[in-house]
C-alpha positions as a printed Julia matrix, in Angstrom:
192×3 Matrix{Float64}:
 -50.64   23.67    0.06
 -48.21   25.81    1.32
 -46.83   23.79    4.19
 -46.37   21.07    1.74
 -43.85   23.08   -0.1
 -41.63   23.69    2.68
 -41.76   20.22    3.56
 -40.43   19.07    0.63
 -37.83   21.81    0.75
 -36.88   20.52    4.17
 -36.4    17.15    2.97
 -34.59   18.63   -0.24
 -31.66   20.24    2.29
 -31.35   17.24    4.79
 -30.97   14.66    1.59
 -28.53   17.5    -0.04
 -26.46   17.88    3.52
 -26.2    14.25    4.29
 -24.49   13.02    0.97
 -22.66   16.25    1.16
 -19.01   15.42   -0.73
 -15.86   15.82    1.65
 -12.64   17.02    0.35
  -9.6    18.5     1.21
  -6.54   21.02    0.76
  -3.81   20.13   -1.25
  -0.2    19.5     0.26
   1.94   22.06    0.85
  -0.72   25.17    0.23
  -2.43   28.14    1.98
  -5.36   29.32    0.04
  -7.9    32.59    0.15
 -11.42   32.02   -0.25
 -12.73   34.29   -1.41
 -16.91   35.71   -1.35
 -17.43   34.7    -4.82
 -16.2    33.37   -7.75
 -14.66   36.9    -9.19
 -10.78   37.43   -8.94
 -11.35   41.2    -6.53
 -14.22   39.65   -4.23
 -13.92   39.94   -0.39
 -11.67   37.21    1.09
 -13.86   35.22    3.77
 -11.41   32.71    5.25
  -8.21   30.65    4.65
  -7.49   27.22    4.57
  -4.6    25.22    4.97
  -3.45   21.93    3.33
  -5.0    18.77    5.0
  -7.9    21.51    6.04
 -11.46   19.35    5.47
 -13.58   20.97    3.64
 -17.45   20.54    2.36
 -18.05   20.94   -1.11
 -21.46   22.46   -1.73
 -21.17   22.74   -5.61
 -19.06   23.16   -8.23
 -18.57   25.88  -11.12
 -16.19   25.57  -13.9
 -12.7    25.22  -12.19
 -14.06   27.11   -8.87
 -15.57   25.03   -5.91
 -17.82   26.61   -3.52
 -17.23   25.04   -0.19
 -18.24   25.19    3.44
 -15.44   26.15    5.87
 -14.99   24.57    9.64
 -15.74   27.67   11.14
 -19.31   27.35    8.83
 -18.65   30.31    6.74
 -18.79   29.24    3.3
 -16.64   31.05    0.05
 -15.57   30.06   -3.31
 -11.89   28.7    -4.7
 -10.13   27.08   -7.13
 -10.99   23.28   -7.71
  -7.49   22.49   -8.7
  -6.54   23.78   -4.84
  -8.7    20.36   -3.94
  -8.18   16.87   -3.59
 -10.47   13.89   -2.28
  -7.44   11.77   -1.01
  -6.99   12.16    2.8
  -4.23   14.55    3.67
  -0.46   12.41    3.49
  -0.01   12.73    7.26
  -3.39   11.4     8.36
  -2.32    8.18    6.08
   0.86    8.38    7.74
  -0.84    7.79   10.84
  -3.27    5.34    9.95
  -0.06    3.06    7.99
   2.11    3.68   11.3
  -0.86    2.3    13.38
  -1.52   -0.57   11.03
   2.28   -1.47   11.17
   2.29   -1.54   14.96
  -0.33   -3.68   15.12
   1.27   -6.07   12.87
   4.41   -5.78   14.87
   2.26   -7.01   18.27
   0.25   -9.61   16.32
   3.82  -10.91   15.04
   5.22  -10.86   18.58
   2.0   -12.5    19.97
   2.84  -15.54   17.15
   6.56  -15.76   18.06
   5.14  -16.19   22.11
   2.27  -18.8    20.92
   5.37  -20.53   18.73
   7.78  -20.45   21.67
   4.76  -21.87   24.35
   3.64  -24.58   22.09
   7.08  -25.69   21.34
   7.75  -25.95   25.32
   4.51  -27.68   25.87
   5.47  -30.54   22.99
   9.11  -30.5    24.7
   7.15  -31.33   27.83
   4.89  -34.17   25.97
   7.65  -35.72   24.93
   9.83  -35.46   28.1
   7.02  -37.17   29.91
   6.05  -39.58   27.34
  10.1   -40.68   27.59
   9.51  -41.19   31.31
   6.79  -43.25   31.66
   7.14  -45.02   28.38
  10.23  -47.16   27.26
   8.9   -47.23   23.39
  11.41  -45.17   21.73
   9.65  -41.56   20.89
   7.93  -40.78   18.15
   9.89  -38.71   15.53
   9.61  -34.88   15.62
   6.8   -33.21   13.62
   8.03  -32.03   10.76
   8.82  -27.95   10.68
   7.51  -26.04    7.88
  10.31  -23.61    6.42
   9.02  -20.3     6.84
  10.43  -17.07    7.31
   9.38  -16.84   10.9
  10.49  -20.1    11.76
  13.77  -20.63    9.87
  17.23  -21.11   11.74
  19.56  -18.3    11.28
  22.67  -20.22   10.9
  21.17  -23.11    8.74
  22.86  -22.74    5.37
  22.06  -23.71    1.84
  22.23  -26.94    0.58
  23.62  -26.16   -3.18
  27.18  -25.33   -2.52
  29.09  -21.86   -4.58
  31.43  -23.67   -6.61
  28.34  -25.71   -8.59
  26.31  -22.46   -9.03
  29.02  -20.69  -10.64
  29.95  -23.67  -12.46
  26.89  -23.66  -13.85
  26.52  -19.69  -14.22
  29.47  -20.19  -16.64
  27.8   -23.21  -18.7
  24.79  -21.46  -19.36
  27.16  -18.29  -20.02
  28.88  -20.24  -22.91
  25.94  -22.01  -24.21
  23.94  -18.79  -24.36
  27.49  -16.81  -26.17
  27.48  -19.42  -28.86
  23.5   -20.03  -29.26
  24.52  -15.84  -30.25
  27.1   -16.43  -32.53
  25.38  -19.01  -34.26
  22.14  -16.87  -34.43
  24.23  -13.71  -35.57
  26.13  -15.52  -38.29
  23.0   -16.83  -39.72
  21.67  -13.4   -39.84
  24.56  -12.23  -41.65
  24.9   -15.23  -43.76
  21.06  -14.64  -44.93
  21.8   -10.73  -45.21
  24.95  -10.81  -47.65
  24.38  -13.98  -50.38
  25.86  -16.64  -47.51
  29.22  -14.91  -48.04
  31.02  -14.17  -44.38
  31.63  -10.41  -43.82
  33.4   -10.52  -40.51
């Protein structure tokens, strides 16, 4: 009976270790953790922020937790956070963003090769064929692909034309609106 007991103790601590809950040191903080949960107990360890810490339970605002160097000590749950420390996301962003950066130069090479290969097609086709070529493919207007010097096709002096129609439609639509208010206020009698 007895060996029974332990054995279900055993599997007790490995299921309580392995969905242990992970958390971490607050920015910008040293902290003293401390023996127990009293304010004069003996200080066991320190931890800094971004320090990873296991949390083996929890007591009003104090967390008992299990240090790197395995000692394990008691402090103040507010000192805690689940959220990654900001310079290991700084990392991980920074690494994403490179990536992107070589994927985006990896597109611009692909662009650049395929457009030489259809400059080749055609060059070829124009040698050996006296049909007059076939019309370019159409380019879709991306950011990636748009020309730098290729300018809008609504000149300035319509769009502020029009900036000033909608100007004086919308400062009378206001006037009208505000006089009727008044009007409707004060017995139809003008005021103003």
């Amino acid at each position: 009976m007895m060996p029974r007991a332990w054995a279900w103790a055993a599997l007790a601590l490995a299921t309580s270790v392995s969905h242990a809950e992970t958390t971490y040191v607050i920015e910008q903080l040293v902290v003293a953790v401390s023996a127990t949960t009293d304010a004069d107990s003996q200080r066991v360890g320190q931890v800094k922020s971004g320090d990873k810490l296991e949390v083996l339970e929890r007591e009003g605002d104090e967390t008992h937790v299990k240090l790197s160097n395995g000692k394990d000590g008691w402090l103040k749950s507010s000192y805690l956070t689940n959220d990654p420390p900001l310079q290991a996301r700084l990392t991980e962003r920074t690494a994403e963003v490179e990536k992107a950066k070589k994927e985006g130069d990896k597109l611009k090479q692909d662009v650049t090769r395929l457009e030489a290969e259809l400059a080749a097609a055609r060059a070829a086709h124009n040698a050996t064929s006296d049909a007059p070529p076939p019309p370019p493919a159409p380019v879709r207007d991306s950011v990636f692909l748009q020309e730098p010097a290729r300018q809008s096709s609504t000149s300035w002096p319509v769009l502020l034309g029009a900036a000033a129609v909608m100007l004086l439609v919308g400062f009378i639509a206001g006037w009208r609106t505000l006089d009727r208010r008044i009007r409707r206020q004060y017995g139809g009698l003008k005021i103003y």
